[in-house]
C-alpha positions as CSV (number, residue, x, y, z in Angstrom):
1,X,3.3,-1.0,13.1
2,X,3.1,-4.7,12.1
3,X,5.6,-6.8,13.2
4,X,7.4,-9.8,11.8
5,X,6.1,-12.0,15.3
6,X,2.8,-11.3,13.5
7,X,1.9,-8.8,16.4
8,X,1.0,-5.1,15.6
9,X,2.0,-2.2,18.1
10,X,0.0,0.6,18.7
11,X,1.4,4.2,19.4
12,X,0.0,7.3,20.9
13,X,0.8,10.2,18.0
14,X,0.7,13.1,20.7
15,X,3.0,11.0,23.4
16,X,5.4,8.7,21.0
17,X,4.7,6.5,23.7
18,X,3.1,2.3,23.1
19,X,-0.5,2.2,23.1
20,X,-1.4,-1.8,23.2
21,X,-0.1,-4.9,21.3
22,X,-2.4,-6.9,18.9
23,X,-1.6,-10.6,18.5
24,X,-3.0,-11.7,14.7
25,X,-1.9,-15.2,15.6
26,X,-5.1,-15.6,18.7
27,X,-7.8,-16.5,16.1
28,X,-5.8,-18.1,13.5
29,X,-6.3,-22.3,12.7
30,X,-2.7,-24.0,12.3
31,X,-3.2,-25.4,8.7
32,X,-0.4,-28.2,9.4
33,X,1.2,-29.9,12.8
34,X,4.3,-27.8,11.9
35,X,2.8,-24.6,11.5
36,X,2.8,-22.4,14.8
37,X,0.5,-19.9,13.1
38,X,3.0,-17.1,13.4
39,X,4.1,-14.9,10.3
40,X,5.5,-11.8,9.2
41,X,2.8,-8.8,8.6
42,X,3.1,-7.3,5.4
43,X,0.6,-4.9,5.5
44,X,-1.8,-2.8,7.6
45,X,-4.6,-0.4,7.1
46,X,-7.0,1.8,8.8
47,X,-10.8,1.1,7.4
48,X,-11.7,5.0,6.3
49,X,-14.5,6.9,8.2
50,X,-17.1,9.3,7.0
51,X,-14.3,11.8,7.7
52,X,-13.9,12.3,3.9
53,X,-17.2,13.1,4.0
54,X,-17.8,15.7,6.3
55,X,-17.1,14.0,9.8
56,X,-14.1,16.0,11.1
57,X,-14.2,14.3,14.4
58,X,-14.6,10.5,13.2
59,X,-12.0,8.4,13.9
60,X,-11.4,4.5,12.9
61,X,-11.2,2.0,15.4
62,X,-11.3,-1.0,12.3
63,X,-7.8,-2.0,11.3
64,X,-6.8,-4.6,9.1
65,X,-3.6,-6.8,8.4
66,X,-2.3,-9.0,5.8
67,X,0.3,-11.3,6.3
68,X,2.5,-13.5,4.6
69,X,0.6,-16.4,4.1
70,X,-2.3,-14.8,3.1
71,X,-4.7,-14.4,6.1
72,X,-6.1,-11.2,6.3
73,X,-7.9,-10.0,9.3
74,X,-10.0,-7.1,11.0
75,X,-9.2,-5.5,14.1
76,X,-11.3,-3.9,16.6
77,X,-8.7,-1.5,18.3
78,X,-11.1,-0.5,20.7
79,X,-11.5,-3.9,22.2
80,X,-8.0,-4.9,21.5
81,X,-9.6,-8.5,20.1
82,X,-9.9,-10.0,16.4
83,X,-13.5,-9.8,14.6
84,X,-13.3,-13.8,14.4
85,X,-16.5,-13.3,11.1
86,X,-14.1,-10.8,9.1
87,X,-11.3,-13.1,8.1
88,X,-10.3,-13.6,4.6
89,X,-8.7,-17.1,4.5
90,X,-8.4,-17.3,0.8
91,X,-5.0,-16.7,0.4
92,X,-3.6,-18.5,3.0
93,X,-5.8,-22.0,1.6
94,X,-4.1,-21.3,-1.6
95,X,-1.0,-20.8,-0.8
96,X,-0.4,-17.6,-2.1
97,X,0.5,-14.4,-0.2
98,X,-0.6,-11.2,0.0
99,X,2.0,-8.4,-0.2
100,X,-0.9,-5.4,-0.2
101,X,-4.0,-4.3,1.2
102,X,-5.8,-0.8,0.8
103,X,-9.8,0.5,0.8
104,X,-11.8,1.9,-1.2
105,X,-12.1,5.8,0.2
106,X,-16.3,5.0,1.3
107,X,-14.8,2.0,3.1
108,X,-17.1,0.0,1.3
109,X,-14.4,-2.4,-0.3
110,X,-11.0,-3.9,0.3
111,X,-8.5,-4.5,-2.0
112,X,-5.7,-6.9,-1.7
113,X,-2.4,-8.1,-4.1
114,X,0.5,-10.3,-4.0
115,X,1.8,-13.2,-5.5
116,X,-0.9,-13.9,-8.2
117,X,-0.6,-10.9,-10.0
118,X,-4.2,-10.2,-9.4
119,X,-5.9,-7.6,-7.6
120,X,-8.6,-8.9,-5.5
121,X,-11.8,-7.2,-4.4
122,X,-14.0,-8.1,-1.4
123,X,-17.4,-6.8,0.0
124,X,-15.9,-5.2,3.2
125,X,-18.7,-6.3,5.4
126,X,-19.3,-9.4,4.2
127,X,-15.4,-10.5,4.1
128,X,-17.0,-12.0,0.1
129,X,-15.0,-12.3,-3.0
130,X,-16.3,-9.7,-5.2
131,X,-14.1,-10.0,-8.4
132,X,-10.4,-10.4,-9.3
133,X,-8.9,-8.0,-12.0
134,X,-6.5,-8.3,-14.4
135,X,-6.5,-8.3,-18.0
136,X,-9.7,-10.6,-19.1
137,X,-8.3,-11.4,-22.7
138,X,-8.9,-7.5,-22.9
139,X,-6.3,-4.9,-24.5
140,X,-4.6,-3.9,-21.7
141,X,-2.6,-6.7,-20.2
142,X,-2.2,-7.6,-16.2
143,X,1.0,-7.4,-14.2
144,X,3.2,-10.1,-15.4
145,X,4.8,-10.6,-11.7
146,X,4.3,-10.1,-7.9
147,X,2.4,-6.8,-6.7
148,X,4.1,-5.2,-4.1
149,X,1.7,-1.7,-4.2
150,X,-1.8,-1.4,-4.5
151,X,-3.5,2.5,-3.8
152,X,-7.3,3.1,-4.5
153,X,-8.0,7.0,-5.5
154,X,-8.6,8.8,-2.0
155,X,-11.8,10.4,-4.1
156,X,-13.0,8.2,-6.3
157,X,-13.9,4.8,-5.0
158,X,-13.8,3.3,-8.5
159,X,-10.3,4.3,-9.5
160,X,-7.4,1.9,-8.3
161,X,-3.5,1.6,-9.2
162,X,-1.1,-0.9,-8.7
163,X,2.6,-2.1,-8.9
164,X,5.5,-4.5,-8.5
165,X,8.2,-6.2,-9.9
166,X,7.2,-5.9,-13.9
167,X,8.0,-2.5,-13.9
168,X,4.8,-0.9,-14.7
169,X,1.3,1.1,-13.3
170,X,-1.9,-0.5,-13.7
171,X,-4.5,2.0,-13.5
172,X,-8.1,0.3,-13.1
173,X,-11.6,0.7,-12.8
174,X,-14.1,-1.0,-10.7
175,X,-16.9,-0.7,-12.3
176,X,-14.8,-2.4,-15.5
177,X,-13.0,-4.9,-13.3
178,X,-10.1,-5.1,-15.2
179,X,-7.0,-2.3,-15.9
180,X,-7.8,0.7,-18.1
181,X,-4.0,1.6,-18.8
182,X,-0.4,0.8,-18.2
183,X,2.5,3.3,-17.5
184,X,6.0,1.5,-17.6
185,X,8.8,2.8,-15.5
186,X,8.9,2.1,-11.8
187,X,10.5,-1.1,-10.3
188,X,8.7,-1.5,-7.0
189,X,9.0,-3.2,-4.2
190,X,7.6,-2.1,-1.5
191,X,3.7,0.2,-0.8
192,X,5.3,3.1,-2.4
193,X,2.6,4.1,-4.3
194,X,0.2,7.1,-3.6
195,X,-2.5,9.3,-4.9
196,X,-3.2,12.9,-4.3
197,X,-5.9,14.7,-7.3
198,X,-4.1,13.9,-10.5
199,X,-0.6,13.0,-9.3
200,X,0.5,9.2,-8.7
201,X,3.8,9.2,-7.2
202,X,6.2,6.3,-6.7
203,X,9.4,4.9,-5.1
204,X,11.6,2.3,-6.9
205,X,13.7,-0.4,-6.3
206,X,17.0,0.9,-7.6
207,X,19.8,3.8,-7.0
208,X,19.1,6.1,-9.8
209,X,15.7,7.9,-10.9
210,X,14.0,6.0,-7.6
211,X,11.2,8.6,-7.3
212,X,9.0,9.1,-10.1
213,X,5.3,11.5,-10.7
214,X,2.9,10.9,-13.0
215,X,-0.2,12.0,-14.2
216,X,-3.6,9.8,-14.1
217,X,-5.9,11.6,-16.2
218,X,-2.6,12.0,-19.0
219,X,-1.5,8.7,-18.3
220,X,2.5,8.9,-18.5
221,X,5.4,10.3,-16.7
222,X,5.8,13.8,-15.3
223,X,9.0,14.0,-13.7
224,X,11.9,11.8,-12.1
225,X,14.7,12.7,-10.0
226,X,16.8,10.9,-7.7
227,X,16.4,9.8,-4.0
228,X,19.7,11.1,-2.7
229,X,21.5,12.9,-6.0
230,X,25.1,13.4,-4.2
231,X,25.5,10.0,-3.0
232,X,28.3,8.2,-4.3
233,X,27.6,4.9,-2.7
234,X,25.3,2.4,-4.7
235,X,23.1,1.3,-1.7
236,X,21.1,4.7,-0.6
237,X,18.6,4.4,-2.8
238,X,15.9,1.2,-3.0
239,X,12.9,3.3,-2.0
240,X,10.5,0.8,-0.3
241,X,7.7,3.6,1.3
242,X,6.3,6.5,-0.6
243,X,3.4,8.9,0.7
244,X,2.0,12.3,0.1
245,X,1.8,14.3,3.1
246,X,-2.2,15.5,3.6
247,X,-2.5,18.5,1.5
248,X,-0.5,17.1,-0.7
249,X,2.1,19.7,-0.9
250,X,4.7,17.5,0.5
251,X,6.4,13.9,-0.6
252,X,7.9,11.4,1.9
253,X,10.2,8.4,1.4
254,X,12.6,5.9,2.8
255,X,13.3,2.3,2.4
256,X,16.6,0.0,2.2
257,X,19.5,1.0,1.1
258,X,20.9,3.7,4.4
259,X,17.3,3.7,5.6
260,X,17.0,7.0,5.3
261,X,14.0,8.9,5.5
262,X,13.5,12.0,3.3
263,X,10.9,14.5,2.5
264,X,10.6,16.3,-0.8
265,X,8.9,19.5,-2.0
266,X,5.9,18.8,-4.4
267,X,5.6,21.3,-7.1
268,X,5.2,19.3,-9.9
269,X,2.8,21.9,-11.2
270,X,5.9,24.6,-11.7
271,X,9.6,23.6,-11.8
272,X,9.2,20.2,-10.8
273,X,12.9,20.3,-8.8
274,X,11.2,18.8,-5.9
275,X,13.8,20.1,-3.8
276,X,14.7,18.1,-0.4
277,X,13.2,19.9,2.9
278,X,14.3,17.7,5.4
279,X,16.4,14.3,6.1
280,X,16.7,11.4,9.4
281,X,19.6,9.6,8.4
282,X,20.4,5.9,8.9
283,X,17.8,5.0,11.1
């Protein structure tokens, strides 16, 4: 988990118990006498293995972290230390955050979003600028504000989706560099978007209707229903995390509001009630 010290703790899954700190703040430059080179992480990602492809026992040691003034770094987990040649300083020279990081599913590419409303591409190995998409004058327009979400396809390397504060899906493609589509409807605010086969579901930033499916190949909304339908407060919803569990069959999210955390049912395919299965209240 990424902290707002700029340090990231590591847990043991099997034990529950600490693992090691990271400190992102060892290799970074002060870019003023008044900066102390500490800030809030906003985002973290493991760098995909060839597990996807066949290696069941692969594991990632490669981890990296965006923070809130832009830097974005690589970690080697197995020596505990910063790769000082894979840092994307960018961002931070610009002034412009980054709210969202994510890979491609080879590994091969990392993405990254915020405050410019574009989604940035970089050679993963080479820490280079690739391209920036949005709309290139082109028919389908860019996000109009801040991206908060940004998922590539866990399949297909080319296909990526983003969101934020404008209230609408971008759907793109790589090999286009620039969106493909637009689906209005969620307000988000947080990395809830994700991907499983043909299903994008998110979590919005509002108390009614905060969990939302749709369909990528269709292009438009399946089903919405509500984070917590028999609350009667106005401050349990705000869904700020969103995942599918690994086969898919199962929806997780939490976020502001009563931080609750709650996992849903996913049978979008038949009745689409996507009925509650379990709850952790007010954590």
């Amino acid at each position: 988990m990424g902290a707002n010290d700029g340090s990231i703790k590591l847990f043991n899954a099997h034990t529950n118990k600490p693992h090691t700190v990271l400190n992102t703040t060892q290799s970074v430059v002060a870019t003023s006498p008044y900066d102390d080179g500490i800030y809030p992480l906003t985002c973290l990602r493991w760098k995909p293995t060839n597990k996807q492809y066949g290696d069941a026992d692969a594991t990632s040691s490669i981890l990296a972290t965006a923070s809130s003034n832009g830097l974005i770094q690589h970690f080697d987990v197995d020596t505990n230390r910063a790769i000082e040649s894979a840092q994307i300083t960018t961002h931070r020279d610009n002034g412009s955050n980054i709210n969202i990081i994510d890979y491609t599913c080879d590994g091969s590419k990392l993405l990254a979003a915020g405050e410019d409303k574009h989604v940035h591409v970089y050679d993963d190995n080479t820490c280079q600028l690739i391209m920036s998409m949005h709309d290139r004058g082109l028919a389908v327009p860019g996000h109009i504000n801040r991206i908060f979400a940004l998922k590539s396809h866990p399949d297909n390397d080319n296909v990526v989706v983003s969101g934020g504060w404008d209230g609408m899906i971008k759907l793109y493609d790589l090999r286009d560099g620039r969106p493909f589509a637009s689906i209005g409807g969620p307000m988000i605010s947080g990395d809830s978007i994700d991907i499983f086969d043909d299903m994008i579901v998110t979590g919005s930033m509002r108390n009614k209707s905060e969990m939302q499916m749709f369909s990528l190949s269709k292009q438009k909304l399946i089903h919405s229903w509500d984070f917590n339908p028999s609350a009667r407060e106005n401050n349990t919803g705000y869904v700020l995390s969103t995942k599918f569990s690994n086969d898919g069959n199962y929806i997780f999210a939490g976020g502001a509001g009563k931080n609750d955390l709650r996992i849903f049912q996913n049978n979008c395919d038949t009745t689409a009630d996507y009925k509650l299965q379990m709850e952790i209240k007010e954590l």
